[in-house]
KOLROLO-180048 format. One record per residue (C-alpha): x, y, z; residue number from 1; residue in one letter. Coordinates in pm, 1 decimal, padded with zeros to 6 digits. Layout:
REM residues N
X | Y | Z | NUM | a .
...
REM end
This chain:
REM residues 162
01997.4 | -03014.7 | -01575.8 | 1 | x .
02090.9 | -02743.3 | -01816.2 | 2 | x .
02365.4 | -02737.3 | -02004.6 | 3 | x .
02543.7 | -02359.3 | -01970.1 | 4 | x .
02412.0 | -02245.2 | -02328.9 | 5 | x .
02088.3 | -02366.9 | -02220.8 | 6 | x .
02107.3 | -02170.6 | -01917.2 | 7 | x .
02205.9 | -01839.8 | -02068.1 | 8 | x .
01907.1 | -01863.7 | -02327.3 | 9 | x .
01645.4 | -01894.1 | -02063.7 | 10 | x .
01843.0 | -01643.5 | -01849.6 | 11 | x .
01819.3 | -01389.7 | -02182.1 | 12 | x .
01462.9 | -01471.3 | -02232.3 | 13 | x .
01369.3 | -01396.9 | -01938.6 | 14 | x .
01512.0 | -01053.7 | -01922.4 | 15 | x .
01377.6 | -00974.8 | -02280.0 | 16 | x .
01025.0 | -01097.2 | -02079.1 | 17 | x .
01077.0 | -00838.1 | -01785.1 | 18 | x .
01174.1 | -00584.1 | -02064.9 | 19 | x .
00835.2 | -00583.5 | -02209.6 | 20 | x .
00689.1 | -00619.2 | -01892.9 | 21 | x .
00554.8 | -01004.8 | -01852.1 | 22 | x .
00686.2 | -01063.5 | -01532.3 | 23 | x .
00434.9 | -01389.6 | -01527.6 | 24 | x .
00639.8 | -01502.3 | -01805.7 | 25 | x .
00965.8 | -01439.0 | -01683.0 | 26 | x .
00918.7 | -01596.6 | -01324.5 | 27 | x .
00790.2 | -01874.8 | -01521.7 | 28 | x .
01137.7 | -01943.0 | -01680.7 | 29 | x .
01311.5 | -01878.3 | -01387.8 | 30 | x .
01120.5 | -02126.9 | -01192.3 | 31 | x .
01230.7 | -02373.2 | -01474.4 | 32 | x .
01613.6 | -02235.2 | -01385.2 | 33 | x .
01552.3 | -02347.5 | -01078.7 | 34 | x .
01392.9 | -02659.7 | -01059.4 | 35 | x .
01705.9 | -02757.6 | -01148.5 | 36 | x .
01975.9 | -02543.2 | -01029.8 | 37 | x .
01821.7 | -02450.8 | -00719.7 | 38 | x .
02122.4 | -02215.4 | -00567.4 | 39 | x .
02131.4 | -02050.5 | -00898.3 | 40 | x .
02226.1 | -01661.5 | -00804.4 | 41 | x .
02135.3 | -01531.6 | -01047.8 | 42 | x .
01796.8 | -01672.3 | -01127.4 | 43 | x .
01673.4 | -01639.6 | -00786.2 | 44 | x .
01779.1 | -01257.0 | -00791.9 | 45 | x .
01646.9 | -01194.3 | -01090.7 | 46 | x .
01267.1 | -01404.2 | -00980.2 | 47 | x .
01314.3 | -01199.8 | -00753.8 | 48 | x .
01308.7 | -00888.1 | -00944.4 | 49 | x .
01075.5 | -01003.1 | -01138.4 | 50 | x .
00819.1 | -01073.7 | -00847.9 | 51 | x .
00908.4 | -00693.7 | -00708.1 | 52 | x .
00807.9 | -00577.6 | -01038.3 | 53 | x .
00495.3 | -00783.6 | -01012.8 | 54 | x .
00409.0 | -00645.7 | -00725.8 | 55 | x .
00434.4 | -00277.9 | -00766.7 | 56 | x .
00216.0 | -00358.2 | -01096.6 | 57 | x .
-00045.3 | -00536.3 | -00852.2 | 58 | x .
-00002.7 | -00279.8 | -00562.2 | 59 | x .
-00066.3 | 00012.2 | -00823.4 | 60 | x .
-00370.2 | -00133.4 | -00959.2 | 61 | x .
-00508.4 | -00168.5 | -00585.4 | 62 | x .
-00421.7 | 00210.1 | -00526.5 | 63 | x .
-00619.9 | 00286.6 | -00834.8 | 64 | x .
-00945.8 | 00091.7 | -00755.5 | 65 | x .
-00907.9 | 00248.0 | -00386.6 | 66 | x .
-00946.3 | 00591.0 | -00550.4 | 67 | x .
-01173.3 | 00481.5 | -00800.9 | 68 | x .
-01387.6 | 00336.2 | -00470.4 | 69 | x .
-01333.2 | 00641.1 | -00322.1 | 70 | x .
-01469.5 | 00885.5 | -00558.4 | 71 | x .
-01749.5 | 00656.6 | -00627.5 | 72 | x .
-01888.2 | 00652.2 | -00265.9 | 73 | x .
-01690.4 | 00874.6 | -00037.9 | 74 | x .
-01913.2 | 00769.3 | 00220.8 | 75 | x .
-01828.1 | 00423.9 | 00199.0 | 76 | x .
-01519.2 | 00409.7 | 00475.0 | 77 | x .
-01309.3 | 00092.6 | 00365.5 | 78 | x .
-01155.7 | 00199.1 | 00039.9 | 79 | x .
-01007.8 | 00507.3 | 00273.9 | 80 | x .
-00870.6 | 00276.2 | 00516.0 | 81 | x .
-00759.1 | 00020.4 | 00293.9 | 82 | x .
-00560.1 | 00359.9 | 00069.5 | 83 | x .
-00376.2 | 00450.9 | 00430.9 | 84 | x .
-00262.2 | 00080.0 | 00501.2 | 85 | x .
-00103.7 | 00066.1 | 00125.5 | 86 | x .
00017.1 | 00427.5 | 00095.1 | 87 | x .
00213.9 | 00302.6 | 00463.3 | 88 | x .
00338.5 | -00066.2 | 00245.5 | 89 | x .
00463.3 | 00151.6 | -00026.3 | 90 | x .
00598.3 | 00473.6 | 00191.5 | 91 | x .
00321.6 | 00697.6 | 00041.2 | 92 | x .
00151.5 | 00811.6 | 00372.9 | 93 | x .
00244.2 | 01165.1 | 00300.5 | 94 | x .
00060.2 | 01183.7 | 00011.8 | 95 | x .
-00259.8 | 01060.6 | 00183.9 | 96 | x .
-00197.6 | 01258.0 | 00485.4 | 97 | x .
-00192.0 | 01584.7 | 00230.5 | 98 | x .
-00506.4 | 01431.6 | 00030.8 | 99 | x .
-00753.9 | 01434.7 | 00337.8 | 100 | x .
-00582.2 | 01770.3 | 00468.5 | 101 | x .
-00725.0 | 01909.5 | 00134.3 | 102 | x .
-01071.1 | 01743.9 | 00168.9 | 103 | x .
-01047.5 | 01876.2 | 00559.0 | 104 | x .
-01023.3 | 02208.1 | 00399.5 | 105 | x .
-01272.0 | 02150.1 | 00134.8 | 106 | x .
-01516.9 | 02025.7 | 00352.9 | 107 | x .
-01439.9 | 02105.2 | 00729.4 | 108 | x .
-01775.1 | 01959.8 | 00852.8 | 109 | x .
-01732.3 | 01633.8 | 00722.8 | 110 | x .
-01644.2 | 01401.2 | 01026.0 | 111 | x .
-01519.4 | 01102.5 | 00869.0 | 112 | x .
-01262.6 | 01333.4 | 00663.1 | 113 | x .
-01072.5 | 01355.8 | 00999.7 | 114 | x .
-01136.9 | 00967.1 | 01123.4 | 115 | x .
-00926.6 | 00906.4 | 00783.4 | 116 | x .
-00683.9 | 01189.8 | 00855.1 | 117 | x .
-00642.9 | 01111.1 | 01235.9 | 118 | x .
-00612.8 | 00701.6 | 01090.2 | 119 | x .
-00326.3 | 00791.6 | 00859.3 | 120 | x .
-00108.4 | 01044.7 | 01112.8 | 121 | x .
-00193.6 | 00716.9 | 01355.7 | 122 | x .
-00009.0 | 00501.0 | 01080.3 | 123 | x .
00271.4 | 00750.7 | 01068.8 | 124 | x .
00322.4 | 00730.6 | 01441.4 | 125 | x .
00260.8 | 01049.3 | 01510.0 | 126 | x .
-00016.5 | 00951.6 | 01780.6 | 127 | x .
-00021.1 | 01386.0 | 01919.1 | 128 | x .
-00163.5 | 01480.1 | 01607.6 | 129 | x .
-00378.2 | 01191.0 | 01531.9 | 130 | x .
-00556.3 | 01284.9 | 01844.6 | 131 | x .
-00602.3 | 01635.7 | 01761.6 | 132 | x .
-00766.4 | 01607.8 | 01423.5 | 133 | x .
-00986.3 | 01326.6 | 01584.1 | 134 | x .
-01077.7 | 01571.3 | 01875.7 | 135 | x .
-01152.3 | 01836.4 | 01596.7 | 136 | x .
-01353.5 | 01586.2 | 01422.6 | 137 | x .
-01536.0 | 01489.3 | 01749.9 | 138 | x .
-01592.9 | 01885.5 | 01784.8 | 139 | x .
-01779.5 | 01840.4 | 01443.5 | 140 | x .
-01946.7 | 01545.9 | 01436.5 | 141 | x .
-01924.8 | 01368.6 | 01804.9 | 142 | x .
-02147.3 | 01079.4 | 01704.6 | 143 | x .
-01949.2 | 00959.1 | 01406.4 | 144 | x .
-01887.5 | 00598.3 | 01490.4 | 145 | x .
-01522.2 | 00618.3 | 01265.6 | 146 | x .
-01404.2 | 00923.3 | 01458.4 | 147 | x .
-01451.3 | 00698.3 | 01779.0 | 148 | x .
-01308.3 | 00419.0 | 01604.3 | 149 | x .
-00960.7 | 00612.4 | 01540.3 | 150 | x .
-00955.0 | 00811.6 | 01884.9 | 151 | x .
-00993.8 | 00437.1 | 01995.8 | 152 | x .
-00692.3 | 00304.1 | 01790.8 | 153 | x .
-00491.9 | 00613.8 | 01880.4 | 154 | x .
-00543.2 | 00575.6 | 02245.2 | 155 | x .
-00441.2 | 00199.0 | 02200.1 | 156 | x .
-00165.0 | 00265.4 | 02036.6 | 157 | x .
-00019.8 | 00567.1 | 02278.6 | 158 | x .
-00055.5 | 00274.4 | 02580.0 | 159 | x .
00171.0 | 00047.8 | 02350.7 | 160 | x .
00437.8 | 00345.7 | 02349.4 | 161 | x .
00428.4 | 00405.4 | 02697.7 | 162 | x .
REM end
């Protein structure tokens, strides 16, 4: 067990870790808190902390290679569904929402621009106009096997309400 001097240096190391960003290395020590002062307060807080940290750098990083997906093959459909599931984890879904309003404007005869625009205002709960911009999409392009898709989850999901 640590003695309380002991404690306080890896409790200060640790926060000079998170302070240069090495969350890896910080966790570390406070898993060594821990192992032997398992109630600790403080060190489980602050692990704590340090794995939020870790995962907003990790959940950034999968945003970027979403967009970076995206703009390399905007045909390809999963980056643009995977984007809408984490822009929902992180509270973002009005920024995606806006992004595929603009490439509905930019492009309005694009069907799978309003599969991933119906998808997100589906993921927003807003199931009304989900179903109109799929319906618009159908209007557009009523063989595209993603608009179907969405009208499909949409119509799932209004049953669930009901």
């Amino acid at each position: 067990m640590q003695t309380h001097p002991e404690r306080e240096s890896l409790l200060r190391q640790a926060a000079s870790l998170l302070a240069t960003g090495d969350e890896q290395g910080a966790i570390a020590l406070y898993d060594r808190l821990l192992a032997t002062r398992p109630d600790d307060a403080e060190s489980l807080c602050m692990r704590g902390v340090a794995l939020r940290m870790l995962a907003n750098r990790v959940l950034e990083a999968a945003w970027h290679d979403y967009e970076r997906a995206i703009e390399a093959d905007p045909d390809f459909p999963k980056p643009h569904f995977q984007l809408i599931r984490l822009a929902d984890s992180l509270g973002r879904l009005d920024q995606v929402v806006r992004a595929y309003k603009q490439r509905i404007l930019a492009n309005r005869v694009e069907p799978k621009n309003y599969a991933y625009l119906g998808f997100a205002l589906l993921t927003a709960g807003d199931t009304d106009s989900a179903l109109r911009v799929v319906e618009t999409g159908l209007a557009v392009g009523p063989m595209d096997p993603y608009l179907h898709y969405t009208r499909g989850e949409i119509l799932r999901a209004r049953v669930d309400i009901a």
